[in-house]
KETI-244021 format. One record per residue: x, y, z of N, C-alpha, C, CB in turn; residue in one letter. Coordinates in steps of 0.2 Angstrom, whole numbers, plus 2048, in hexadecimal, padded with zeros to 3 digits. Glycine has a CB too. Layout:
N
XYZXYZXYZXYZA...
This chain:
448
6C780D7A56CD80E7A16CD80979B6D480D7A5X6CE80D7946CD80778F6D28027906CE809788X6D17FC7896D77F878A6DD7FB7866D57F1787X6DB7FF7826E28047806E58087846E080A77BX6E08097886E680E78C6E980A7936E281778EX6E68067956EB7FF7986F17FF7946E87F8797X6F17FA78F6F47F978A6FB7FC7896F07FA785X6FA8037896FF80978B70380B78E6FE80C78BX6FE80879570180A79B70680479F6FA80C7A0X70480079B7087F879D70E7F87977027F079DX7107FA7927147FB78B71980179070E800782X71780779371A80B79871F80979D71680E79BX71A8067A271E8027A67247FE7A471B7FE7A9X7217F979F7287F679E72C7F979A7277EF79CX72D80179773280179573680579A73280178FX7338077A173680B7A57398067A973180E7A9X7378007AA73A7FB7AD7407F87AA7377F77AFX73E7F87A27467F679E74D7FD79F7447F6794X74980379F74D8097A07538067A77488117A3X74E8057AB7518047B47558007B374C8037BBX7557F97B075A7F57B175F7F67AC7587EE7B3X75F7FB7A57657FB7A37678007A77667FB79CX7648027A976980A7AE76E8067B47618107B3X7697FF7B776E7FD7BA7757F97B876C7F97BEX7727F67B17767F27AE77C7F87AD7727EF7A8X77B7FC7AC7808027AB7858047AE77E8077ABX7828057B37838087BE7898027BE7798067C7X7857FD7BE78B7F67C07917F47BD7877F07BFX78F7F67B47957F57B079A7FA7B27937F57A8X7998017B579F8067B77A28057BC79D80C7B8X79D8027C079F8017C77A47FB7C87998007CBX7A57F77C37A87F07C47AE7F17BE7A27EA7C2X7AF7F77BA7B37FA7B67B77FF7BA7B07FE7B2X7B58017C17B98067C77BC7FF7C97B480B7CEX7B87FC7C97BD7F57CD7C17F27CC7BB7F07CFX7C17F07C57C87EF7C07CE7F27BF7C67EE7B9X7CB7FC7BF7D17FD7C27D47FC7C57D27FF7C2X7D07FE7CD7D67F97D47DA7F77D17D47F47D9X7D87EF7CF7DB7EA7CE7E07E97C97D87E67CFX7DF7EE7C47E37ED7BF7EC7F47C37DE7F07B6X7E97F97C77EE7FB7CB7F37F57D07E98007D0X7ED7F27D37F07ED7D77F57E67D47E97EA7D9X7F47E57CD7F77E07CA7FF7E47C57EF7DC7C5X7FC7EC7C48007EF7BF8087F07C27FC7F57BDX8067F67C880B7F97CC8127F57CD8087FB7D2X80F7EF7D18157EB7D481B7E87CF8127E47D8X8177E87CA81B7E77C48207EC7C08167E67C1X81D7F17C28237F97C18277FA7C48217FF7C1X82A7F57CB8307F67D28327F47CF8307F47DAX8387F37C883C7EF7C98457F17C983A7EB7C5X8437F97CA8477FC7C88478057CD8467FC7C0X8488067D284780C7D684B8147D484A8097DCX8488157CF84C81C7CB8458217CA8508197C0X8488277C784382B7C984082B7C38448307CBX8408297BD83D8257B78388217B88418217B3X83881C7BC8348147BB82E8177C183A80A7BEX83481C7C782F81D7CD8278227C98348217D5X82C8267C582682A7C18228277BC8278307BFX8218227BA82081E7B581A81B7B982681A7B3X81E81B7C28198147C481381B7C881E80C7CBX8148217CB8108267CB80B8277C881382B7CAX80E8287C180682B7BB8028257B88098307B3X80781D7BA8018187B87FC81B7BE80280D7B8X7FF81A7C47F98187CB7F381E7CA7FC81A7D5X7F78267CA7F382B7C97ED82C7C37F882E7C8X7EF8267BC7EA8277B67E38207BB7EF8237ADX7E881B7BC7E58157C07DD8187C37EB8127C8X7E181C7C77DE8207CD7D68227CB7E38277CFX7D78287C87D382D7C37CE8287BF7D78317BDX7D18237BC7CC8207B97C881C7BC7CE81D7B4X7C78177C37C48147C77C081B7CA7C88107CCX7C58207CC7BD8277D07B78277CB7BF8327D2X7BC8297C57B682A7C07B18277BF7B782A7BBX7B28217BD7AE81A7BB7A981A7C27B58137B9X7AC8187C87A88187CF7A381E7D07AD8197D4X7A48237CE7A082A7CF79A8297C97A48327CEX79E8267C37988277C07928217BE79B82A7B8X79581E7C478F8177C27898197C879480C7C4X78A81F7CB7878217D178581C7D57818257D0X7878147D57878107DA78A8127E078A80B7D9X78E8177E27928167E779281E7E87988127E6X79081F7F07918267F07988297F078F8287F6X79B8327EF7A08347EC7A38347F57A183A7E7X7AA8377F77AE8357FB7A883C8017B88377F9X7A98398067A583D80C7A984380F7A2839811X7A68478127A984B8147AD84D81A7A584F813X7AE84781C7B38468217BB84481C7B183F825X7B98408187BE83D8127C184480F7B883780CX7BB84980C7BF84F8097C185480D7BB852804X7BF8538117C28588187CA8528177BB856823X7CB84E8197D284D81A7D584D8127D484581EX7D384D80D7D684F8067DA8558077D184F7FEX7D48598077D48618097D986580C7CF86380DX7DC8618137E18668187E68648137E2865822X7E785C80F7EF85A80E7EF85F8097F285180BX7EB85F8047EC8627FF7ED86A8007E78607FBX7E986B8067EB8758087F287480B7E687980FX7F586F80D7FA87080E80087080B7FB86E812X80086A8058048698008028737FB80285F7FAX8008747F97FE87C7F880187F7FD7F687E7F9X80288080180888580480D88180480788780DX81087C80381787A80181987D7FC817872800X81687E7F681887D7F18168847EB8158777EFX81288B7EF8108917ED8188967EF8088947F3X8188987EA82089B7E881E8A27ED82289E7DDX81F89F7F381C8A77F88218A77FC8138A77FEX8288AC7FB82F8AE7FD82E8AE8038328B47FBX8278B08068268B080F8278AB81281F8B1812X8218A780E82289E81382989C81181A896811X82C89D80C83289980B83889B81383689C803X8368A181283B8A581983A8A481F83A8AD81AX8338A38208308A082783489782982689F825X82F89482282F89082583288982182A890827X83788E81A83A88981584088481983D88E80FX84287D81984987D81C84F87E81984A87681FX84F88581985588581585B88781A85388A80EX86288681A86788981E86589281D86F88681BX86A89582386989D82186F8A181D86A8A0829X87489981E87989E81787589B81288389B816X87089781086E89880986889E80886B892807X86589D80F85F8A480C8638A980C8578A6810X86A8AC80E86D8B280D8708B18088728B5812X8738AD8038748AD7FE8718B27F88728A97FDX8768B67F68758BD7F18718B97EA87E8C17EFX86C8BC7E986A8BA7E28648B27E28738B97DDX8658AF7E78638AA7E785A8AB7EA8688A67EAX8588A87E784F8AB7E984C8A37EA84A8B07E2X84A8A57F284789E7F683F8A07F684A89D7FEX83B89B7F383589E7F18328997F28348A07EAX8338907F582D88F7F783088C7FE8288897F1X82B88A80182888580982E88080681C880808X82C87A80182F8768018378767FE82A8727FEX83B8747FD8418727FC84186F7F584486F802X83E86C7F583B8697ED8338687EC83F8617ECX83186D7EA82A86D7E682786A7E382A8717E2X82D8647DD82C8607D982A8587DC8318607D4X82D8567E182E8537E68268547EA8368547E9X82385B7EC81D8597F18198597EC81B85F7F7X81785B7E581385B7E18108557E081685D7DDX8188517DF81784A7DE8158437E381D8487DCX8138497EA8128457F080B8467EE8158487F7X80A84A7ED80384B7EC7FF8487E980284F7E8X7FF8467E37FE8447DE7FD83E7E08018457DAX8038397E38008337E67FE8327EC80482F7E5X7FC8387EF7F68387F57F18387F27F683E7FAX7F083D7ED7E983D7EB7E78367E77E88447E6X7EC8337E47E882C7E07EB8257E77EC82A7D6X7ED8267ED7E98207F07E38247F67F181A7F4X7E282B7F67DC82C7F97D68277F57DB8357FAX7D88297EE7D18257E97D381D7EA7D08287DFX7D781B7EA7D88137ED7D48117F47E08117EDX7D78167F77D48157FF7CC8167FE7D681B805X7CA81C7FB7C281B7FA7BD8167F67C08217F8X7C08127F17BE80E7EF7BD8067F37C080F7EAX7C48067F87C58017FB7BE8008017CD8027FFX7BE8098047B88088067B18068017B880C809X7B080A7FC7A980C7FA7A88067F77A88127F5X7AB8007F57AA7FB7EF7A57F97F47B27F47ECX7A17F67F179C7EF7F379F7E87F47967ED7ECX7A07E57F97A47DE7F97A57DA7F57A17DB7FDX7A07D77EE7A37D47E97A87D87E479F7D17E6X7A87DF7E37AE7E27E07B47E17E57AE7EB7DEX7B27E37EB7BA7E37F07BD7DE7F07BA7E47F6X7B67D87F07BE7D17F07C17CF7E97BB7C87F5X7BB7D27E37C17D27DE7C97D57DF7BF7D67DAX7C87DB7E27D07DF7E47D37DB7E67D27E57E9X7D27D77ED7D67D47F07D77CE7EC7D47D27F7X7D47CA7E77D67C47E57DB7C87E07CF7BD7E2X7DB7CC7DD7E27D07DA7E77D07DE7E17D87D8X7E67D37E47EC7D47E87F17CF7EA7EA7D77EDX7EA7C97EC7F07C17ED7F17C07E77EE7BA7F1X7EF7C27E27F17BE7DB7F87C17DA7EA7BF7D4X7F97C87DA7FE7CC7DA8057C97DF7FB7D47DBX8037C77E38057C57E98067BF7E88017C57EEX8067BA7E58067B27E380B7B37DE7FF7AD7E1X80A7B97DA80F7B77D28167BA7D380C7BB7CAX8167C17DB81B7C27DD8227BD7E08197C67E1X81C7B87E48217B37E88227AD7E381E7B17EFX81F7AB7DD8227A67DA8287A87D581C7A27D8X8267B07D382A7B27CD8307B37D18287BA7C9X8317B67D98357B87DB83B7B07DD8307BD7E1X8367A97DF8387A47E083C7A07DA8327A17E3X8387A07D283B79E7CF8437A47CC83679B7CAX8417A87CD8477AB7CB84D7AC7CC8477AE7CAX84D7AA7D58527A87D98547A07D784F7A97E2X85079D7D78527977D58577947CE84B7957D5X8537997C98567987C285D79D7C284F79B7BCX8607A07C88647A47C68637A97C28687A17C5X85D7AF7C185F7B47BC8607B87BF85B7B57B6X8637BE7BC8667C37BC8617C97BC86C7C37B7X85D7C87B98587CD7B68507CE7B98577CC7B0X84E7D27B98457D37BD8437D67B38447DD7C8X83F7D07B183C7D07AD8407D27A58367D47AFX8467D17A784D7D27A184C7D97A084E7CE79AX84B7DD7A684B7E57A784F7E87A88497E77AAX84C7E47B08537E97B48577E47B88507F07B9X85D7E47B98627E07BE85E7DE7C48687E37C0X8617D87C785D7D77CD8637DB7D285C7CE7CFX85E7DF7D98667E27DC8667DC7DF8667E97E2X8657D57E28667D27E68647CA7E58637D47EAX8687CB7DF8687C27DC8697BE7E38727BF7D5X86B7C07E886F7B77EB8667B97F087C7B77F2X8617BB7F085B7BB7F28537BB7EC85C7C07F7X8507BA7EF8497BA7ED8477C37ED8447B47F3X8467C57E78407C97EA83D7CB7E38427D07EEX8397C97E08347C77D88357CE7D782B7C47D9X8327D27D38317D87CE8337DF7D48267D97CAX8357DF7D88347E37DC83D7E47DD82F7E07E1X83F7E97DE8477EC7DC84C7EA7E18477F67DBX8487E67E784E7E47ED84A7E07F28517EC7F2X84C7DC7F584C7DA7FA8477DB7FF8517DC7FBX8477DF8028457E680783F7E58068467EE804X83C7EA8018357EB7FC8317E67FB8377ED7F5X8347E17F78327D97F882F7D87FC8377D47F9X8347D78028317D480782B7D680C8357D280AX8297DD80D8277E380F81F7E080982F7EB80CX81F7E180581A7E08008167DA80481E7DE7F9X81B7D48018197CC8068147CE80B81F7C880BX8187D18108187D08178107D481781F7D481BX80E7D881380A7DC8128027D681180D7E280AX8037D480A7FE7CE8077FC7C780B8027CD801X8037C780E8037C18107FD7BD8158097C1814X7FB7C081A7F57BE81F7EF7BD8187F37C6826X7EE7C38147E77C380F7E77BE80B7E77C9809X7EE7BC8087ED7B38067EA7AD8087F17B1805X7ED7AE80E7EB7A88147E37A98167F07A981DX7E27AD8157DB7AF81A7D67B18147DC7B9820X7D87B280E7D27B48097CD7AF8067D47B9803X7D07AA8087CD7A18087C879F80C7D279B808X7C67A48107C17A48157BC7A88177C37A4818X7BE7AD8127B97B38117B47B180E7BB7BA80DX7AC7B28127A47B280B7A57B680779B7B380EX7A37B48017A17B77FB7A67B97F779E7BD7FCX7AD7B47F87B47B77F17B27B37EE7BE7B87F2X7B37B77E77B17B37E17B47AB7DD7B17B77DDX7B27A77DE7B37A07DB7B979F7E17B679F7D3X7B77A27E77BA79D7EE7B579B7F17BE79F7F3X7B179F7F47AA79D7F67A97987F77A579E7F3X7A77947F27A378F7F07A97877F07A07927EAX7AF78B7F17B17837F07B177E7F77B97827ECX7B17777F67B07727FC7B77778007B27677FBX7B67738077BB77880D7C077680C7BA778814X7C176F8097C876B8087CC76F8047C9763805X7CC7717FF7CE7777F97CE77D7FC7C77787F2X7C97817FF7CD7868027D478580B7C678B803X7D178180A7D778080F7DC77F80B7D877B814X7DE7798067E17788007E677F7FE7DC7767FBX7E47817FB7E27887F97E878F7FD7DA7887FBX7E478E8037E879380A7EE79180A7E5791813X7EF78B80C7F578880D7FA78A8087F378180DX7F97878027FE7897FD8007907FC7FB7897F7X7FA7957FB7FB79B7FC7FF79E8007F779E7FCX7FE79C80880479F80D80A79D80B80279D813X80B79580B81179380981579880681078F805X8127987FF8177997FA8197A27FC8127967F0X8157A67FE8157AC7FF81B7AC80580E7B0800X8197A780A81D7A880F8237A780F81A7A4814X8247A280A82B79E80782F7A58058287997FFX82D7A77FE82F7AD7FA8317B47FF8277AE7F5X82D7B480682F7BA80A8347B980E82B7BC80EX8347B181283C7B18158407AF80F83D7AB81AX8407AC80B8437AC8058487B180383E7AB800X8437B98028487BE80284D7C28068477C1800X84E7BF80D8547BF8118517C681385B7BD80DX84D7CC81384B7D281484B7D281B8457D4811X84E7D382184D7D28298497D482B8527D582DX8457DB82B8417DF8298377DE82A8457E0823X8397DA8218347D781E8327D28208347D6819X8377CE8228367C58248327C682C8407BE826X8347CB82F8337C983682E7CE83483A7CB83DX82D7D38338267D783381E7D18308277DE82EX8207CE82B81D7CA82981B7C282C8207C9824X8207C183181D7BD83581A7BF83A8217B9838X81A7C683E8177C984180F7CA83F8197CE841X80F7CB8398087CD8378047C58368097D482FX8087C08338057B98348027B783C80A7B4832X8097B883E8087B78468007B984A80D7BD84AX8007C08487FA7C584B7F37C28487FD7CF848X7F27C08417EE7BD83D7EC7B78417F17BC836X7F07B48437EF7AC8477EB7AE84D7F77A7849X7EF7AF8507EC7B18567E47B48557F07B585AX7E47BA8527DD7BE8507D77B984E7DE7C3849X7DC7B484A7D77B08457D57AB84D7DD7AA83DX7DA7A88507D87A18547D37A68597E079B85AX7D37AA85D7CF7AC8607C67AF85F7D27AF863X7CA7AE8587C27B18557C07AA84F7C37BA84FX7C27A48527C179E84D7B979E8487C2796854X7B57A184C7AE7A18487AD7A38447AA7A284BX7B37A98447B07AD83D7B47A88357B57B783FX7B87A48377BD7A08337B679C8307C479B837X7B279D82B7AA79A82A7AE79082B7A679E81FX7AC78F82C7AC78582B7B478582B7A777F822X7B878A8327BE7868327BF7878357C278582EX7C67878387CB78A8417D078A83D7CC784849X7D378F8417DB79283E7E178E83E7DD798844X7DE78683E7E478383C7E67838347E277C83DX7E47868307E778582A7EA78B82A7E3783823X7EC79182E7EF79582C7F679282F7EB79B82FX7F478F8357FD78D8387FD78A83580078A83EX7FB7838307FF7818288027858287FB781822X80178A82180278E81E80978F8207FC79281EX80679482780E79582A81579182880D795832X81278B82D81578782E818784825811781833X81578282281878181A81B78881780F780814X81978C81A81F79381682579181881E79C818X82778F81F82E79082583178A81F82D78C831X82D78381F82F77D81C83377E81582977A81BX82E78381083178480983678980A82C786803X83578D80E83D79380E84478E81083B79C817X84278A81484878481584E78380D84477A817X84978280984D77F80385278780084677D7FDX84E78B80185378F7FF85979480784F7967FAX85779080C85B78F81085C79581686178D80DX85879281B85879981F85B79B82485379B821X86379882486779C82686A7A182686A79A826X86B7A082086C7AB81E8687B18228687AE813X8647AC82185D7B182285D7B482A8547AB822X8607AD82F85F7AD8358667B183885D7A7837X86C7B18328727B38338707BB8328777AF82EX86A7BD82E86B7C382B8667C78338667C4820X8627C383685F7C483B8627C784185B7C083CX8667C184486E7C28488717C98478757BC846X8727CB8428787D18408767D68448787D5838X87B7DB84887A7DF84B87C7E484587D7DF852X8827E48418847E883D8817EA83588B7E683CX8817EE83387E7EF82E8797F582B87D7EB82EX8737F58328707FC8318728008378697FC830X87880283887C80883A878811837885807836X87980E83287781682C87181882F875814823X86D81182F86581583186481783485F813832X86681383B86781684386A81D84386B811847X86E82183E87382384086C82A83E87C82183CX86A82983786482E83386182D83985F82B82AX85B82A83C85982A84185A82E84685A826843X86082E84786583384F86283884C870833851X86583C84586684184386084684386984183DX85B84284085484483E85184684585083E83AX85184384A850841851852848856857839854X85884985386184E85886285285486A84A85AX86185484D86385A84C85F85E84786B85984AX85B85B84585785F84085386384485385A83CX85286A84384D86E84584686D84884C871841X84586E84F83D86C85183B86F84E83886C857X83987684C833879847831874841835881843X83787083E83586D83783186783983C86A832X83186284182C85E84382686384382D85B84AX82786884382086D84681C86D84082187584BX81E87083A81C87283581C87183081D875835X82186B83082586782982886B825822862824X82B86681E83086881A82B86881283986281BX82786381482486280D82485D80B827865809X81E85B80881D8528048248508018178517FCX82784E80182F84A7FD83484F80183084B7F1X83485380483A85780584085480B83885E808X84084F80D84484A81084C84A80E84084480EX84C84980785384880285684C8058548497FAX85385380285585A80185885C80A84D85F7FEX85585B80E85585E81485985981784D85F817X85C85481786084F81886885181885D849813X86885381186E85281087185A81386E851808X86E85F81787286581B87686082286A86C81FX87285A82687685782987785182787385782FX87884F82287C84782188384782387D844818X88684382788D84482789284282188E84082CX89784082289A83D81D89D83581B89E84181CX89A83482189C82B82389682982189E82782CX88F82C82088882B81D88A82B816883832820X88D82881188D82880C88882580589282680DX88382380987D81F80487A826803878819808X8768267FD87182C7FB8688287FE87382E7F0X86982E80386182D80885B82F80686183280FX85982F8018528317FC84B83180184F82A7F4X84C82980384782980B84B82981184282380DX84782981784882A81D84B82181E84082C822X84881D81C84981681D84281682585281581FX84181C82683A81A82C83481F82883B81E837X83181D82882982082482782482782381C822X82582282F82282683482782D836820821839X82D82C83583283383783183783083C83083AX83283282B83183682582B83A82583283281FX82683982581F83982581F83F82B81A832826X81F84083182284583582784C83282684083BX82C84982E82E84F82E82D85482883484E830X82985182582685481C82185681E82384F815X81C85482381785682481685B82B814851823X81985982E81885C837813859839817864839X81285E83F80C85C84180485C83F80D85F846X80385D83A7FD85F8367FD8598337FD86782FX80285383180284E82E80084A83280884C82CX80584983880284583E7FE843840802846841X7F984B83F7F284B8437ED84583D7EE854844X7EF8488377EB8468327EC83D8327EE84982CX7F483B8337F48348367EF8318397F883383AX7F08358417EC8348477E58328467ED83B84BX7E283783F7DC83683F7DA83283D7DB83A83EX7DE82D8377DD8288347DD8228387E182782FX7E482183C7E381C8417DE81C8477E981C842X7DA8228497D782384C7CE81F84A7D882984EX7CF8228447C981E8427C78198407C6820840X7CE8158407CC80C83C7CD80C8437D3807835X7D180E8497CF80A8517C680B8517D281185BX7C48108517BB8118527B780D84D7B881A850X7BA80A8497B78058427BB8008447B8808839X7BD7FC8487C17F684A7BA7F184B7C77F7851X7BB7E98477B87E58497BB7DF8457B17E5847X7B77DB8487BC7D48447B67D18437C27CE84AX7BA7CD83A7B87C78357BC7C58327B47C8832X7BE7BF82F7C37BE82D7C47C28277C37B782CX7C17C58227C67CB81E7CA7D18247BF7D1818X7C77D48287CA7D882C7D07D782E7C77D882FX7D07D18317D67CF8357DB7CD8317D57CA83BX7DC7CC82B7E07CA8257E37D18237DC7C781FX7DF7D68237E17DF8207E57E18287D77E581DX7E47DE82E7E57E38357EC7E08337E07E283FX7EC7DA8337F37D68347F77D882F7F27CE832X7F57D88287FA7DC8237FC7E48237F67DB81BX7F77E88287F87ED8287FD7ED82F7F27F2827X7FF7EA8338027E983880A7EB8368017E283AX8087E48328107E182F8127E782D8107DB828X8117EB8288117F08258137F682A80C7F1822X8127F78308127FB8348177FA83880E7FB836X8197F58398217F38398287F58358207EC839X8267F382E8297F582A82C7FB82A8277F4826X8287FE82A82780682982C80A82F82080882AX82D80583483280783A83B808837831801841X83B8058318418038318428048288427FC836X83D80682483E80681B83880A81983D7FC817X83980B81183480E81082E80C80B83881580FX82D80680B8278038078218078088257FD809X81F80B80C81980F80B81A815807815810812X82081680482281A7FE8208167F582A81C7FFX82180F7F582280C7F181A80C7EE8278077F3X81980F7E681280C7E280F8067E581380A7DBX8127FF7E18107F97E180D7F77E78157F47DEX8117F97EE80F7FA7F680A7FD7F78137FD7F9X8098037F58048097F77FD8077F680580E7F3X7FE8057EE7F68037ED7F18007F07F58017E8X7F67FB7F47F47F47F77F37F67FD7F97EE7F6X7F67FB8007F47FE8087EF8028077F980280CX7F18078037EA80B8037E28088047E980F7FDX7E18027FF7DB7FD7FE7D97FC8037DB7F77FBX7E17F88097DE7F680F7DB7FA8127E27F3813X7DE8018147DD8058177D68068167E180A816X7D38088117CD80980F7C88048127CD809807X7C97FF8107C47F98117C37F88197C77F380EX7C97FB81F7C87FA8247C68018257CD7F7828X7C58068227C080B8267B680B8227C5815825X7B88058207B080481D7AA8038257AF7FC818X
């Protein structure tokens, strides 16, 4: 071979090899552009609760939904990361065939298996045409199923240094909730960001529209603050001495832990200590995984949240715990939903959102509040959906059991999805955006 045509052949290579790394250089800049979405979801949403109307809730819908779209996009096209598998679109597939028969203007299924009373489908002139009772309502269920399925699939598909970007968003989101939520109680204001009224000046609950939600949220993040100061490989924690990340832990439980009993939520506070609880123990029996430390700085932490919630005084808190009176109403929705609502509609549901609508044939009239949710997720979720929902539950929870292990990220996401799972017995945070996003992730990341 001449020296020219060497010469050629090496001028080739390297520019095949400049091709390949701007191609990665490319792959990586998309891929880390899906990831900023997350987190710009993650940081954006919670920030739109401050106000529960069907303006701000749709406002906060089509940010998540645009959120959404633009991270699959960006993720698909950096071809780093394979697209959702076919187990994954097998479960997209049945909700979405099923929200399709809710919502197809077909007089049959309305008649079968619409909930409508019989003096309304005998009603002269009046034409019942879909499954659901409100169309606009399952549409909109939709819609944010389909953009936290893509949160859940990125939660899984990210590469560990995008994912603990998300999480350092999520406690960051999580830290500005409980100090915004802390100084503003303090400073007396009346207002969540001179927007919208606070419903519950004489408590804590930062950008978020009540109490409730607040705390529910907390109770959610709380374990991942304490515990993400121990995870290899988050960025600019890693590496610092162990005194700093303990440092570090400590504060962050505190102040979150503070901010959750803080907002007097019964609910939230006790589900939240639950899911710390369950974190300690997970954590002390699995001490090794805690890299160069033992689960003493998480009881800190604990212990410094109980300490700063003092100052704003947790009597109320414990007084609001004592009450036997007060949620009558739910218990009472409960009975109804329980005793009088049709078994075909467990069997077959009513339809994504159709809860309101189907509520108000048995509300009594001592039930005076307007019921939009169940106040329980898991009955509500049962009766939108039936049994086709259930299974589809079943199947999720079935397979983060068959994917169960422990490391200290893990046991930080089981704990916060716990807490959450408590909640949900008794409110409806797994309706709420700024909530959602933050569960779906988990969800995702624990079926990796």
């Amino acid at each position: 071979m001449s020296a020219s045509q060497q010469s050629m052949d090496v001028r080739h290579h390297r520019r095949q090899r400049r091709r390949r790394v701007q191609r990665r250089e490319r792959s990586g800049t998309r891929l880390r552009t899906a990831a900023l979405l997350v987190c710009a979801a993650v940081a954006v949403l919670p920030l739109m609760m401050g106000h529960r109307t069907p303006e701000t809730l749709t406002a906060s819908l089509l940010m998540m939904v645009l959120l959404a779209c633009g991270a699959a996009g960006f993720a698909i096209w950096s071809g780093e990361i394979k697209p959702p598998s076919r187990n994954w679109l097998t479960f997209a597939g049945i909700m979405t065939a099923l929200v399709v028969l809710y919502v197809l203007p077909l007089p049959l299924l309305a008649r079968l298996f619409g909930p409508y009373p019989e003096t309304l489908q005998d009603y002269p002139g009046l034409a019942l045409n879909t499954w659901s009772p409100d169309p606009g309502a399952t549409l909109r269920g939709w819609a944010a199923f389909t953009a936290l399925f893509v949160f859940a699939w990125l939660g899984r598909a990210l590469p560990g240094p995008l994912r603990h970007w998300v999480f350092l968003s999520i406690v960051g989101m999580a830290l500005f909730q409980a100090v915004y939520g802390l100084l503003s109680h303090a400073g007396g204001v009346d207002t969540i960001f001179g927007i919208w009224p606070r419903n519950n000046p004489d408590w804590v609950h930062g950008s978020y529209s009540n109490r409730n939600l607040f705390g529910a949220y907390l109770a959610l993040t709380w374990p991942l603050a304490v515990g993400l100061w121990f995870v290899r490989g988050v960025p600019g924690i890693h590496r610092l001495p162990l005194e700093l990340r303990v440092t570090g832990s400590v504060l962050c439980g505190a102040i979150i832990g503070a901010a959750m009993l803080g907002s007097g939520s019964r609910l939230g506070s006790a589900a939240g200590v639950f899911g710390i609880l369950l974190a300690l123990m997970l954590w002390g029996r699995h001490r090794r995984l805690i890299h160069g430390a033992s689960a003493w700085p998480a009881y800190i932490a604990a212990a410094g949240a109980l300490v700063a919630a003092t100052w704003y005084g947790l009597t109320p808190l414990a007084e609001r715990l004592l009450a036997t009176t007060g949620e009558e109403s739910r218990l009472e929705v409960f009975r109804i939903m329980l005793t009088e609502f049709p078994v075909a509609w467990w069997i077959h549901g009513v339809g994504l959102g159709g809860f309101e609508a189907v509520f108000k044939q048995f509300q009594p009239g001592d039930i005076r509040g307007w019921y939009d949710y169940a106040h329980n997720d898991l009955l509500q979720w049962g009766i939108e959906t039936g049994l086709p929902g259930l299974l589809l539950l079943g199947a999720v929870a079935w397979k983060m059991l068959r994917r169960f292990r422990m490391n200290t990220e893990r046991i930080a996401l089981y704990a916060g999805l716990a807490a959450l799972c408590l909640v949900a017995l008794g409110d409806f945070s797994w309706h709420i955006p700024g909530t959602q996003v933050v569960l779906a992730f988990y969800i995702g990341a624990l079926l990796r």
